[in-house]
C-alpha positions in Angstrom: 6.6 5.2 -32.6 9.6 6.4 -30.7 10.9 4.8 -27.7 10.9 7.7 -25.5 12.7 5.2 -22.6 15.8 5.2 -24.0 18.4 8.4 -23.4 19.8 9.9 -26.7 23.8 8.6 -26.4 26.0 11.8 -27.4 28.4 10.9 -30.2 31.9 10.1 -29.1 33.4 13.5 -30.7 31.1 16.2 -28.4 33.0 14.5 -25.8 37.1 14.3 -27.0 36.8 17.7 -28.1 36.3 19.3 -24.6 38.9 16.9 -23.3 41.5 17.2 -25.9 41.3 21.0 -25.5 41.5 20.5 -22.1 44.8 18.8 -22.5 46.5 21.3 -24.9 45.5 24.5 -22.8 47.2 22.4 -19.6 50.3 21.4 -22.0 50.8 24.7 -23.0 50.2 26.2 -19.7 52.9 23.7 -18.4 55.4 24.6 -21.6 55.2 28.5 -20.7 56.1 27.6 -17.1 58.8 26.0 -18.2 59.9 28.7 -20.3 59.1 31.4 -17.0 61.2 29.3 -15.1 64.6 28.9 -17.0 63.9 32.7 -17.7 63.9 33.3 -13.9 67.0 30.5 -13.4 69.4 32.6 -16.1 68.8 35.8 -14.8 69.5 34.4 -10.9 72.3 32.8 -11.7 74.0 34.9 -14.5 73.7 38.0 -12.6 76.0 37.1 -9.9 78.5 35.2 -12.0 78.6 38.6 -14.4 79.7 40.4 -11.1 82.0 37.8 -10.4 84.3 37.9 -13.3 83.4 41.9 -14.3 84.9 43.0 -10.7 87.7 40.3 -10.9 88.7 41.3 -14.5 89.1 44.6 -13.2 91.4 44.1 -10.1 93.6 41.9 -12.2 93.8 44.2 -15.1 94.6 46.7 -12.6 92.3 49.3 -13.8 92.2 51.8 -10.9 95.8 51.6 -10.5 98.8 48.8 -9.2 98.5 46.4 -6.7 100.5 46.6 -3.8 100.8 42.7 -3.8 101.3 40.3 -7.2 99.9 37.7 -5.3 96.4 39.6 -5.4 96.8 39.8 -9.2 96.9 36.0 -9.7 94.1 35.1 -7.4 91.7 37.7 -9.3 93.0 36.3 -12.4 91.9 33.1 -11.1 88.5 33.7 -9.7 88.4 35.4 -13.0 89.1 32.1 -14.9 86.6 30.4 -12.7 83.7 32.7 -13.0 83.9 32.3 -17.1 84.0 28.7 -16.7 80.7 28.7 -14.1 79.0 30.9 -16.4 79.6 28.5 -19.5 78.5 25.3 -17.2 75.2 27.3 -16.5 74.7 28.5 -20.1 75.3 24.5 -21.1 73.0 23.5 -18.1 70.2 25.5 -18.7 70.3 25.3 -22.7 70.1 21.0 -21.5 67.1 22.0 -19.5 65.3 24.2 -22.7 66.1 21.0 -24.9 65.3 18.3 -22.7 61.7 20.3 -21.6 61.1 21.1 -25.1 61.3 24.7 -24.3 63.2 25.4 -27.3 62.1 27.1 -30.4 63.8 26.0 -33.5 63.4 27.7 -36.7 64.1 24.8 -39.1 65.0 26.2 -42.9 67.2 25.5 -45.3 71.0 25.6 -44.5 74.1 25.5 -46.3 75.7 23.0 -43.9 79.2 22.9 -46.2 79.3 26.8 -45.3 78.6 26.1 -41.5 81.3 23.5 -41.2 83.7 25.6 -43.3 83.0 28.7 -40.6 82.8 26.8 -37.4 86.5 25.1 -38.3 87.9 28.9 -39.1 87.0 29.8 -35.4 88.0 26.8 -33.6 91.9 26.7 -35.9 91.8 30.4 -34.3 91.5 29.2 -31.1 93.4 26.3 -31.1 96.0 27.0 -33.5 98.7 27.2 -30.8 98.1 23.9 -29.3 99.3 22.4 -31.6 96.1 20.9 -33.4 96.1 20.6 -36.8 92.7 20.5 -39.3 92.3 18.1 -42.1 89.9 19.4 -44.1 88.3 17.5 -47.4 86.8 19.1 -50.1 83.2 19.3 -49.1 80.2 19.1 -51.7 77.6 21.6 -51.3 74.9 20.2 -49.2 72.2 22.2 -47.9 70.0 20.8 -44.4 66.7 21.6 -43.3 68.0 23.1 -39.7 68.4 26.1 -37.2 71.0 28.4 -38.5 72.2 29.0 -34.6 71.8 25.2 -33.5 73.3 24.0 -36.2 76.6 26.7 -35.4 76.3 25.5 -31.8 76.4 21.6 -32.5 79.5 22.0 -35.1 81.5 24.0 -32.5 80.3 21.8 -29.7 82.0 19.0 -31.8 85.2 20.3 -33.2 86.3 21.6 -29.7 85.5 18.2 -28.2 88.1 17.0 -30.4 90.5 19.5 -29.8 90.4 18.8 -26.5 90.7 15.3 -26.7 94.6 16.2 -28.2 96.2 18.4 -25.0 99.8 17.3 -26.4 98.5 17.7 -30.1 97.2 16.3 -33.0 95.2 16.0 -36.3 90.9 16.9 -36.6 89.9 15.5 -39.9 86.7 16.8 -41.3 84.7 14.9 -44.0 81.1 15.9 -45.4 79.3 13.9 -47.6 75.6 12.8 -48.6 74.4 9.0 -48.0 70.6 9.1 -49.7 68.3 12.0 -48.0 71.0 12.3 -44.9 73.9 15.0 -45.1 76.8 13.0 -43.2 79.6 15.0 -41.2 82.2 12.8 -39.6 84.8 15.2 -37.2 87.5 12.4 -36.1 90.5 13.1 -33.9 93.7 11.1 -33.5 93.9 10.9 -29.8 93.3 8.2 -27.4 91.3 5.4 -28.8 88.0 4.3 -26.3 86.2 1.2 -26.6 82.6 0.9 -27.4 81.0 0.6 -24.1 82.3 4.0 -23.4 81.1 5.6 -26.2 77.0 5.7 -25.3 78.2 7.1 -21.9 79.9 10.1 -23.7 76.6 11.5 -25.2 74.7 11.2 -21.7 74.8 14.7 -19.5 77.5 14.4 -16.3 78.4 10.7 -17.6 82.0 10.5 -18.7 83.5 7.5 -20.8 86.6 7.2 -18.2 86.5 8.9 -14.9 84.0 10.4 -13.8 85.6 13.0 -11.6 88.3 14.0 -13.9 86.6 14.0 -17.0 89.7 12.1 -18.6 88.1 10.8 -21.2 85.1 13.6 -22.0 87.3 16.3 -21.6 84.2 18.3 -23.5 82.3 18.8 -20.6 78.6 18.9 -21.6 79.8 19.5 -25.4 78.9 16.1 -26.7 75.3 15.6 -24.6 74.3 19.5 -25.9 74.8 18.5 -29.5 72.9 15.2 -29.5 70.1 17.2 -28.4 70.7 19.8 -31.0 71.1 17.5 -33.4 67.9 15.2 -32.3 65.9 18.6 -32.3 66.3 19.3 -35.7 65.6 15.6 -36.9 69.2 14.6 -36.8 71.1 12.3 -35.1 74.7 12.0 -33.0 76.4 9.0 -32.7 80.2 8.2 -31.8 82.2 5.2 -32.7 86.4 4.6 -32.2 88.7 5.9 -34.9 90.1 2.8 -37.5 93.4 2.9 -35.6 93.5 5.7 -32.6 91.1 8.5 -31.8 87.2 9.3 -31.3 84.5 9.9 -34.7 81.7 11.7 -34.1 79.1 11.4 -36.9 76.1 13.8 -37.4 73.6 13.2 -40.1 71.0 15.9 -40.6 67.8 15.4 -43.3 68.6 17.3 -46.5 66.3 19.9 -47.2 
């Protein structure tokens, strides 16, 4: 006969099922906040900066006719200068706060990354090819990487022009590519000033520098270096940095082949 005493126990999965879709629909709820938010945040703050340097760009460039002053023409040149920069740190700061939140969609597919390195070092000897830096570049194997066409642009540049602008008096980027078991391996290493280990982890953490911290002497980058470890780490990669054999900085990115 049965024991009508005793209460039927529900089975433990009637139970996580309700509470595990509870959890997702408050995750996701919390992830499209996120994304409203840094939305909301870029608008706000690019509007203003867009005004900024559109209006200065016009007084300095004269566009409405000369100025009776050239003093005038300097200082709009300026805030002009200023505004670009403000609107980079913002762009840097809020792609941080996408990464860091994981707000950010990645489309991971297959990628030549030989191609991407060969395109991201045309544009940055454009830009830098009257400073006096110099590209060494190997000749790379093809290697394709499961990544995100964009991100993987964006870490490369971040990179090279880190290095550039560790040579303000000039100076030699080498660029190596090569495959170490199921890891494509870039190396970007510049001849500058040679830093010691413990500065090194300090490099790849947002608004630490390696030197000082006001002047940015040694992470002349910016936000360069933290943007592409997060990049990098988003796409299954990794960033780390070590000193050059005799002078200078190596960064070294290994992405999963696809």
């Amino acid at each position: 006969m049965p024991n009508q005493g005793l209460l039927a126990v529900p089975t433990p999965g009637r139970r996580s099922r309700p509470r595990a879709s509870r959890a997702a629909v408050a995750a996701s709820s919390a992830q499209e906040g996120r994304r409203t938010f840094l939305r909301l945040a870029s608008h706000e703050l690019r509007t203003p900066l867009n005004a900024i340097i559109g209006f200065s760009e016009i007084i300095a460039s004269e566009l409405y006719g000369p100025l009776s002053e050239p003093r005038y023409r300097e200082h709009a040149r300026l805030v002009h200068q200023s505004g670009l920069k403000l609107l980079g740190l913002v762009n840097d700061i809020l792609e941080m706060a996408r990464l860091q939140s994981g707000a950010a969609d990645l489309e991971l597919q297959p990628v030549r990354l030989d191609q991407a390195l060969a395109d991201a070092a045309a544009a940055a000897m454009r830009e830098f090819a009257g400073r006096g830096v110099s590209f060494d570049w190997a000749e790379a194997p093809e290697l394709t990487v499961r990544a995100d066409p964009q991100a993987l642009g964006a870490v490369l540049t971040h990179l090279l022009h880190h290095g550039a602008l560790r040579l303000p008096g000039g100076g030699t980027l080498s660029l190596r590519l090569r495959c170490l078991h199921d890891r494509a391996i870039v190396e970007i290493a510049d001849d500058g000033e040679r830093l010691p280990f413990d500065h090194l982890a300090r490099l790849l953490q947002p608004f630490a520098q390696g030197d000082d911290a006001l002047t940015g002497a040694a992470n002349p980058g910016g936000l360069r270096l933290p943007l592409a470890r997060l990049l990098a780490e988003a796409m299954q990669g990794r960033l780390r940095l070590r000193p050059g054999v005799d002078a200078g900085l190596v960064a070294v990115l290994s992405l999963p082949l696809a």
